[in-house]
KEKE-3310 file (N, C-alpha, C; in steps of 0.2 Angstrom, whole numbers, plus 5000, padded with zeros to 4 digits):
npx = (5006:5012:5013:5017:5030:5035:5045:5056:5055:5048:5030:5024:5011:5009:4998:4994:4990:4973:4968:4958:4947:4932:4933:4939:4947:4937:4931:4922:4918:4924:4913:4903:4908:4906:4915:4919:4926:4933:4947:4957:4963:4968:4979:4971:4961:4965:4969:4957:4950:4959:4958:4946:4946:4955:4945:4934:4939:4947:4961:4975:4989:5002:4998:5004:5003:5003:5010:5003:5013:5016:5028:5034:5025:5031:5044:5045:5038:5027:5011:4999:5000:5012:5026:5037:5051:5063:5081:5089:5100:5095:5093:5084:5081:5070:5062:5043:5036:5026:5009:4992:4994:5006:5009:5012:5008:5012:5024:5032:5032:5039:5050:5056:5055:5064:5074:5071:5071)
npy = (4954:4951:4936:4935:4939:4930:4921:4929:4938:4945:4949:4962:4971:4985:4993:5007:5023:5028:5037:5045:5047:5048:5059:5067:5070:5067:5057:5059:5049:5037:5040:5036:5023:5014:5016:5019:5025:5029:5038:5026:5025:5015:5002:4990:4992:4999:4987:4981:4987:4986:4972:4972:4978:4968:4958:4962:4965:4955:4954:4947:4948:4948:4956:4968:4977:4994:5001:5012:5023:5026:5021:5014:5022:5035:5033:5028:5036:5035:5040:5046:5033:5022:5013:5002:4991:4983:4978:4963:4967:4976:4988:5000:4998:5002:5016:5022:5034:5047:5041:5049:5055:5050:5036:5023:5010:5001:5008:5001:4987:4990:4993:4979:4972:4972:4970:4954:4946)
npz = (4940:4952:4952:4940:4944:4954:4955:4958:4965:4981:4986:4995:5004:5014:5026:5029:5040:5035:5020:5017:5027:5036:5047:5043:5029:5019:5004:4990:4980:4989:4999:4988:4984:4996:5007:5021:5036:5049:5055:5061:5078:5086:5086:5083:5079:5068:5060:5060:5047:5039:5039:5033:5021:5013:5015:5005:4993:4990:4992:4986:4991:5003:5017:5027:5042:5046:5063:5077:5077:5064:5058:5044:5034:5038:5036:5021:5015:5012:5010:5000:4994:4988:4981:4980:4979:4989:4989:4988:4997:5004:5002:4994:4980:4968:4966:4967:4961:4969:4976:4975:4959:4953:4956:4947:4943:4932:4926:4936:4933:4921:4925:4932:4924:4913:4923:4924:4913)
capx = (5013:5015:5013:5022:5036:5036:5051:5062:5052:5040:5028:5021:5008:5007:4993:4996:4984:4967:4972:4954:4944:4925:4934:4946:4947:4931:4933:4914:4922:4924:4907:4898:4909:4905:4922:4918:4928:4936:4954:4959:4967:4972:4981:4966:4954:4968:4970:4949:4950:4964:4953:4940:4948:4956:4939:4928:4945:4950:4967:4979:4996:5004:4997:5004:4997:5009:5011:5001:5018:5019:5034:5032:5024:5038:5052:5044:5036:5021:5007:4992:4999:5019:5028:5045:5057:5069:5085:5092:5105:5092:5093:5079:5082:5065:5055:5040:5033:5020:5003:4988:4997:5012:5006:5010:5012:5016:5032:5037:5032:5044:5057:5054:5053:5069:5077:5069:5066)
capy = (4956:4946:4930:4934:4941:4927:4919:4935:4943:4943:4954:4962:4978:4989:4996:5014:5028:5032:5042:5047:5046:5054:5064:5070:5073:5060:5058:5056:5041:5033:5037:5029:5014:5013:5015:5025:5024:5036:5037:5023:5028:5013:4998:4984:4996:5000:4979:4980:4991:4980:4966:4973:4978:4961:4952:4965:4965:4947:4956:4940:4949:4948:4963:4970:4984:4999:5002:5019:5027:5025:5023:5012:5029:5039:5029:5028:5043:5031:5043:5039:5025:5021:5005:5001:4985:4982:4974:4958:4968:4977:4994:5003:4997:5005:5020:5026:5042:5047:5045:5046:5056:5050:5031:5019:5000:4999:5009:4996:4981:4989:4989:4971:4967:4975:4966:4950:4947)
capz = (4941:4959:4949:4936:4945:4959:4955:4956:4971:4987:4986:5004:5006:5022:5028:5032:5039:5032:5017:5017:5033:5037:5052:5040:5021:5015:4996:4988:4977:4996:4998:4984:4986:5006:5012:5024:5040:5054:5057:5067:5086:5090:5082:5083:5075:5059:5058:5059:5042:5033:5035:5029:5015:5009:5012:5002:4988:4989:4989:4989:4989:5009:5022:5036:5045:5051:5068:5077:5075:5057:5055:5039:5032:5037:5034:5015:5013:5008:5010:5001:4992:4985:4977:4983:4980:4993:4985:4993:5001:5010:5000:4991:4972:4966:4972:4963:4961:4977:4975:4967:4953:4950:4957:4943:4946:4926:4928:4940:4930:4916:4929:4934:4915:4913:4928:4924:4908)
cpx = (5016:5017:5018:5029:5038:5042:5057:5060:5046:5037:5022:5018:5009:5002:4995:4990:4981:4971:4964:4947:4939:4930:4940:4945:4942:4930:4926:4915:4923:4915:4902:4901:4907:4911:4921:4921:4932:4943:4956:4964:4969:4974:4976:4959:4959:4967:4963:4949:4953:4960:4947:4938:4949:4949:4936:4933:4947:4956:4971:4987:4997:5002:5000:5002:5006:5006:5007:5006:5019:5024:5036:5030:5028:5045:5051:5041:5029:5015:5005:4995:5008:5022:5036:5048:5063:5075:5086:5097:5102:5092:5086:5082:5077:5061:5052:5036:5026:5014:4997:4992:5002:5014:5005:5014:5014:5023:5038:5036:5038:5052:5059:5056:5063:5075:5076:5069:5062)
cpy = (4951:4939:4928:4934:4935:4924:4923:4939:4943:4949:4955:4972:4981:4994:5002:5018:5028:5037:5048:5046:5051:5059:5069:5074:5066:5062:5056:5048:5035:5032:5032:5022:5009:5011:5019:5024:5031:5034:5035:5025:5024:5005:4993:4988:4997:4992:4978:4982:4987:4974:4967:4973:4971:4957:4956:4964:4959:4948:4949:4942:4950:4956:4963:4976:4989:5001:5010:5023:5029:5027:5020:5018:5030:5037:5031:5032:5040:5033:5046:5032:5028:5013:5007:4992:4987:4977:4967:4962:4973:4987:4994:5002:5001:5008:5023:5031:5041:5047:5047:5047:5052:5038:5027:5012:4998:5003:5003:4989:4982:4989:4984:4968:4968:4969:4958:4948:4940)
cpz = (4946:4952:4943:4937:4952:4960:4958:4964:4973:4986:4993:5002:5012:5019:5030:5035:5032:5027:5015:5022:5034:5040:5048:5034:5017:5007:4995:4985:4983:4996:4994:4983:4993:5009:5016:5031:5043:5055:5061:5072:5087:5084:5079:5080:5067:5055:5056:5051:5037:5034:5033:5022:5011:5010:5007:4996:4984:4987:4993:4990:5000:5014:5030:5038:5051:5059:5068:5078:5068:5055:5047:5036:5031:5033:5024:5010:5009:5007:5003:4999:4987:4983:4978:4982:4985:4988:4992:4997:5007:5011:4996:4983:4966:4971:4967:4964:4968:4972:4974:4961:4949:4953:4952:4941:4935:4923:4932:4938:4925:4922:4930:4927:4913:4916:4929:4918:4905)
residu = (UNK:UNK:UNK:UNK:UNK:UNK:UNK:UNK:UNK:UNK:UNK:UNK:UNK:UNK:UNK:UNK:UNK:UNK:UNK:UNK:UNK:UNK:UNK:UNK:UNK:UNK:UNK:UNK:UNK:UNK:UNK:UNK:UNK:UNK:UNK:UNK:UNK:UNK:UNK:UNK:UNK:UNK:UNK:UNK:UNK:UNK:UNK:UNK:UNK:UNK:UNK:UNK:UNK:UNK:UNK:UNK:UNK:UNK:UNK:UNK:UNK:UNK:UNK:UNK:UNK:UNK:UNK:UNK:UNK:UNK:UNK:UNK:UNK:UNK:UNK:UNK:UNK:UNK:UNK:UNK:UNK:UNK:UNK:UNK:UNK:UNK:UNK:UNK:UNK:UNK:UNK:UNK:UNK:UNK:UNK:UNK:UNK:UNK:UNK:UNK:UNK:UNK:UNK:UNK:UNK:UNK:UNK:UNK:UNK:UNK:UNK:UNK:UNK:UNK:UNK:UNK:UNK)
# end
């Protein structure tokens, strides 16, 4: 989708809180992958995690890492995981559903398709 869509739109991740953290809510699926990590306290331990991720992923799409405020989070209600376009005017033009459930990057390709064609 980035590549295809690169012309039209940047595409940028954030790191949020642990959505599943040993000291917290550890998911078995975390286990037998070996994601296993504790809820970072301080911001240089969350940065430690995201790059963890992107070497073990070889995730190539832009990351930055929310602040131990999460305000990122809040602001987007991003918790565990959401998909957002900002428009060029610097409004929300696409919000998609929270979440794992409801979590579907082929909704927002048909947007895109829509809007790009």
């Amino acid at each position: 989708m980035r590549t295809r869509f690169a012309d039209h739109a940047d595409f940028l991740t954030i790191y949020i809180k642990e959505a599943h953290p040993e000291d917290e809510w550890q998911m078995g699926v975390n286990e037998d992958e070996g994601v296993c990590y504790m809820q970072p306290t301080t911001l240089a331990e969350r940065v430690a995690i995201a790059g963890d991720f992107v070497r073990e992923t070889d995730f190539e799409i832009p990351l930055v890492v929310d602040g131990m405020d999460n305000a990122a989070e809040m602001a987007f209600a991003a918790w565990p995981e959401r998909l957002y376009v900002i428009g060029e005017d610097g409004r929300v033009a696409y919000k998609g559903g929270m979440g794992p459930m409801d979590f579907d990057p082929d909704e927002l390709e048909s947007w895109l398709e829509q809007r790009f064609p």
